[in-house]
C-alpha positions in Angstrom: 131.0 81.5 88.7 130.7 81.1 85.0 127.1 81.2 84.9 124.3 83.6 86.1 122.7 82.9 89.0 119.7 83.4 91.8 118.8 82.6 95.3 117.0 79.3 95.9 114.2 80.7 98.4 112.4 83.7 99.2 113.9 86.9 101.7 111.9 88.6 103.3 112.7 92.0 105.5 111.0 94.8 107.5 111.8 97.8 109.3 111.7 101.1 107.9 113.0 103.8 105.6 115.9 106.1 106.7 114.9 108.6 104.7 110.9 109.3 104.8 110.6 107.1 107.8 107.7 104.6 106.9 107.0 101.5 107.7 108.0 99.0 104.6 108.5 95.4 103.7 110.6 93.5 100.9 110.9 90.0 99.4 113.6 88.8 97.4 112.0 86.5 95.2 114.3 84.1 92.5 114.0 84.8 89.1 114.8 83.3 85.6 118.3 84.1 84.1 118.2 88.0 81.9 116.1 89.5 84.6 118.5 91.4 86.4 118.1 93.2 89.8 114.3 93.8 89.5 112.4 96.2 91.6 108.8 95.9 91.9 107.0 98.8 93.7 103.3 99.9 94.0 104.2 102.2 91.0 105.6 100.3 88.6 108.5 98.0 87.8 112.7 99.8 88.4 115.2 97.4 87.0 118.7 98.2 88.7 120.3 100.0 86.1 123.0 102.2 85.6 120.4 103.9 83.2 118.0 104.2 86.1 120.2 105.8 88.5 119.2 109.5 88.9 120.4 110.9 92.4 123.3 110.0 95.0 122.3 113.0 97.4 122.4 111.0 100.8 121.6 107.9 98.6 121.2 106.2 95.8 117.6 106.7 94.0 116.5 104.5 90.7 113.6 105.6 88.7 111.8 104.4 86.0 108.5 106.0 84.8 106.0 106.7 88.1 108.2 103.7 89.9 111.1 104.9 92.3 113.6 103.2 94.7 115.4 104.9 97.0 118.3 104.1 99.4 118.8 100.6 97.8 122.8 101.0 97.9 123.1 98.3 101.1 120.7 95.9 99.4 122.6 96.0 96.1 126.0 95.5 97.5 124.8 92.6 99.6 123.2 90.8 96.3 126.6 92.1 94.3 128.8 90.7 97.1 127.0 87.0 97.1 127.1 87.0 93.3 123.6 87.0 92.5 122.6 88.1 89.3 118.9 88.0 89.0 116.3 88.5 91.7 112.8 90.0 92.0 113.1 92.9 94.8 109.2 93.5 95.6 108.5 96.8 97.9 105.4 97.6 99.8 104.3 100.1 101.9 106.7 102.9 100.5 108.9 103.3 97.7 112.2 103.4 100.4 114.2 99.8 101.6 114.5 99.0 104.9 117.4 100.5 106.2 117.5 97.4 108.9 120.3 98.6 111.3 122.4 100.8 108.5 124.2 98.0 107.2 124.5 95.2 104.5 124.8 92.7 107.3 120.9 91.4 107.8 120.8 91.2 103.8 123.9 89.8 103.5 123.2 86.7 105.9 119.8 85.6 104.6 121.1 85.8 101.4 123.5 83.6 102.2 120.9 81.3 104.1 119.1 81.4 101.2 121.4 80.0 98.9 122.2 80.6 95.2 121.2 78.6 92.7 123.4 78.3 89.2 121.3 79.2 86.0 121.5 78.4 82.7 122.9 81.3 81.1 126.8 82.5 81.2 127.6 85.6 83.1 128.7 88.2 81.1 132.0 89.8 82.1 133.5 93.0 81.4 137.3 94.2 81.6 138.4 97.5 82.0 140.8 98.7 79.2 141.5 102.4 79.4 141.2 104.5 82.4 138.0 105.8 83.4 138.4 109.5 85.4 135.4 111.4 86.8 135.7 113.9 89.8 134.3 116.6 91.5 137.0 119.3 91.7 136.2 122.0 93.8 135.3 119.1 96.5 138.5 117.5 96.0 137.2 114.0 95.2 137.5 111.4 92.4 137.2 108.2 91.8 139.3 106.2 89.2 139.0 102.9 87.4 141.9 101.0 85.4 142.7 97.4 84.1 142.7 94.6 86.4 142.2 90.9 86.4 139.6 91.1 89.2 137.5 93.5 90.7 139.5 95.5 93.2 138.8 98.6 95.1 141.5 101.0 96.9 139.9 103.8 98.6 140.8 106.7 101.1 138.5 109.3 103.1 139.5 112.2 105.3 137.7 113.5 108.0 138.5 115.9 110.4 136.1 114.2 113.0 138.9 112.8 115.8 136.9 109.6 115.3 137.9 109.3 112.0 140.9 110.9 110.8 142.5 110.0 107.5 142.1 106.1 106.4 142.8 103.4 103.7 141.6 100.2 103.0 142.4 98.1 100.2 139.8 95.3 99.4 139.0 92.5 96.3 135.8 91.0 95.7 136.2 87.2 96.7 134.2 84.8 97.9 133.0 85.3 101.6 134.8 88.4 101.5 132.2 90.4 101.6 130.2 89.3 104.3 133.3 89.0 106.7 135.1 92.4 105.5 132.3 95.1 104.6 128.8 94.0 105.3 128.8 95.1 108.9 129.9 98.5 108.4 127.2 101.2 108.6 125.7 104.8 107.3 126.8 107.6 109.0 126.3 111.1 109.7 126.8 114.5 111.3 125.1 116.1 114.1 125.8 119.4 112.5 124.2 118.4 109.5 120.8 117.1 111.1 118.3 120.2 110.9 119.4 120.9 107.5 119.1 117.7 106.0 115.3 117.6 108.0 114.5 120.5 106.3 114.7 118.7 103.2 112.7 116.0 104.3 115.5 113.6 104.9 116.5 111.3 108.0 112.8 111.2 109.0 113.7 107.4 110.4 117.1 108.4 111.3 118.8 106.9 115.0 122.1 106.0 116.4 119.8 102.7 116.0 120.8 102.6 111.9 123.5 104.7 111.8 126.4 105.9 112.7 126.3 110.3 114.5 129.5 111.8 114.5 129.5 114.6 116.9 132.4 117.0 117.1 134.2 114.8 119.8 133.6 111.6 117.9 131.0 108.8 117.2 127.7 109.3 119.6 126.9 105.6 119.5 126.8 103.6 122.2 129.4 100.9 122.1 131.0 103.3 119.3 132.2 102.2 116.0 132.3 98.0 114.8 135.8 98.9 113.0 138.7 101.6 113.5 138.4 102.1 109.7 133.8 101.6 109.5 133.7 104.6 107.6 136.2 103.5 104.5 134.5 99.9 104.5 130.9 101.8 104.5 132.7 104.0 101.2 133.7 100.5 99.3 130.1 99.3 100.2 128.3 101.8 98.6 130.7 101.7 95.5 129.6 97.8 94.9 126.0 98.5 95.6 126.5 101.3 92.3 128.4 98.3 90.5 125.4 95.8 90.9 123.8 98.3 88.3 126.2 97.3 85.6 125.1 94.7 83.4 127.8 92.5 84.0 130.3 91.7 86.1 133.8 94.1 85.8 137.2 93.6 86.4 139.0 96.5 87.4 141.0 98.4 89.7 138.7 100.8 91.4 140.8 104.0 93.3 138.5 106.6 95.4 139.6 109.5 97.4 136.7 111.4 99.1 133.7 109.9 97.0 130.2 109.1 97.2 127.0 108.2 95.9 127.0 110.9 93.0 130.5 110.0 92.0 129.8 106.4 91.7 126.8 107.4 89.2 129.3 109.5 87.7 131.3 106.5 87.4 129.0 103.3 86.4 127.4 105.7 83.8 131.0 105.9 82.1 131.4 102.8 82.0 127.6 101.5 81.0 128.5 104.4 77.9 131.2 102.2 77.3 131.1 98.8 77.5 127.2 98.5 77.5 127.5 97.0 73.8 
C-alpha cells in the first residue's frame, strides 16, 4: 500500500502477562496518519520505537520515561504483518500485553476483522543498500541484512531438543502471508530453564496453556507442536514484531542463525542509525 494506514474499529483483548502474571487488558484504537505504534500505559505514553527498545532478555521491553511495555513482540508483528501503520495501543492493569495463548494468532484475526483503513499520508519506505552485520560470537549467532526488493527473511535455529533438531524456513512479507504462515506459531521454553528464570521474577503466568515446554524428550504439550518447523516461524515472528519499530517500511533480505530478541535490537538500532534521516 502506498499510503499509511489504520484499523477502522476498536480491538480489544484480555488475559494476562507471561511474564509478571497479572491480569491486563488492551484496545487498539485507530489513529491519525504520523502517530506510529503508540502505547498508552498508566505511566505515561511508549511509542514503538527502535529508540525505545531497551531489553530482549525473554522479550522485548520499550521504555520511555516512567512508561514501560513489556513482551509486545507478538502484538507488533501481528500489526507489522497486516500493514498497519498507526494505532493507539492503550494498557491497563499492568504495564505487560496479554500473552493470549503465546501467539500472534488472536491479534492477528481481529485485526483483520477489524479492517484497515487507507490514510492520507504516503508510507515511507526504506531499502537496504549495504550490508548490515551484528552478532553475538561466543554464542554463535547473527543476524544479517542485505539489499532486496521486498522484505524477506531466511532464518535457521539448532536445537539439540529431539523435538526440534536443526530447521530452515524461508518466508516474504505478503499479503495474507502472515496470518496463514507465522501467526499461529508460539513462545517456547525449557523445563530446565524454569526455576532460574522464576528466580528472576519471570514466567510468573507461564503454562503449556501460552507456550510451548520443551522437556528433554521433546515438547510437553498436549496435542504437541502446530508445525514440524513452530520454533523457526516463532524466530521470523519475533524479527517482524522488532521491525514494526522502524519508522518505515524496509526492503531487505533478512538472514538469521540462532537469534533473538537482543540481536534483533542489535539489528533495528543499525538500521534506525542509518536510514532514520
Amino acid at each position: 500500500m502506498p499510503f499509511q494506514t489504520t484499523i477502522k474499529k476498536e480491538c480489544n483483548f484480555a488475559g494476562i502477562g507471561l511474564h509478571n502474571g497479572l491480569k491486563t487488558a488492551l484496545k487498539l484504537r485507530p489513529a491519525e496518519d504520523g502517530t506510529g505504534i503508540l502505547f498508552v500505559t498508566q505511566n505515561g505514553e511508549v511509542k514503538a520505537s527502535y529508540k525505545n527498545a531497551v531489553d530482549g532478555t525473554y522479550a522485548l521491553t520499550l521504555a520511555s520515561g516512567k512508561a514501560k511495555v513489556i513482551t509486545c513482540e507478538h502484538l507488533l508483528a501481528a500489526l507489522y504483518g497486516a500493514g498497519v501503520d498507526n494505532v493507539i495501543c492503550e494498557l491497563t492493569g499492568s504495564e505487560e500485553v496479554p500473552i493470549l495463548d503465546g501467539s500472534a494468532f488472536e491479534y492477528a484475526k481481529e485485526i483483520q476483522k477489524s479492517g484497515i483503513r487507507n490514510l492520507t499520508k504516503k508510507r515511507k519506505r526504506v531499502e537496504i543498500k549495504e550490508d548490515i552485520f551484528v552478532a553475538e560470537l561466543e554464542a554463535g549467532r547473527f543476524l544479517k541484512a542485505e539489499k532486496s526488493s521486498d522484505l524477506e527473511i531466511r532464518y535457521y535455529v539448532s536445537y539439540a531438543n529431539p523435538a526440534i533438531g536443526a530447521k530452515y524456513r524461508k518466508f516474504a512479507l505478503q499479503q495474507g502471508r502472515f496470518i496463514k504462515e507465522i501467526a499461529k506459531a508460539r513462545t517456547f521454553g525449557w523445563i530446565e530453564q524454569i526455576k532460574e528464570q522464576k528466580k528472576l521474577g519471570l514466567i510468573k503466568g507461564g503454562s503449556t496453556a501460552n507456550s510451548l515446554l520443551f522437556g528433554v524428550k521433546g515438547v510437553e504439550n498436549k496435542g504437541g507442536l502446530r508445525y514440524k518447523d513452530e520454533i523457526v516461524r516463532h524466530k521470523i515472528m519475533d524479527l517482524l514484531g522488532a521491525l514494526a519499530l522502524l519508522p518505515f517500511r524496509i526492503k531487505g533480505r533478512f538472514t538469521a542463525f540462532k537469534g533473538g530478541h537482543n540481536l534483533d535490537i542489535k539489528m533495528i538500532k543499525a538500521i534506525g542509525g542509518k536510514y532514520d534521516r
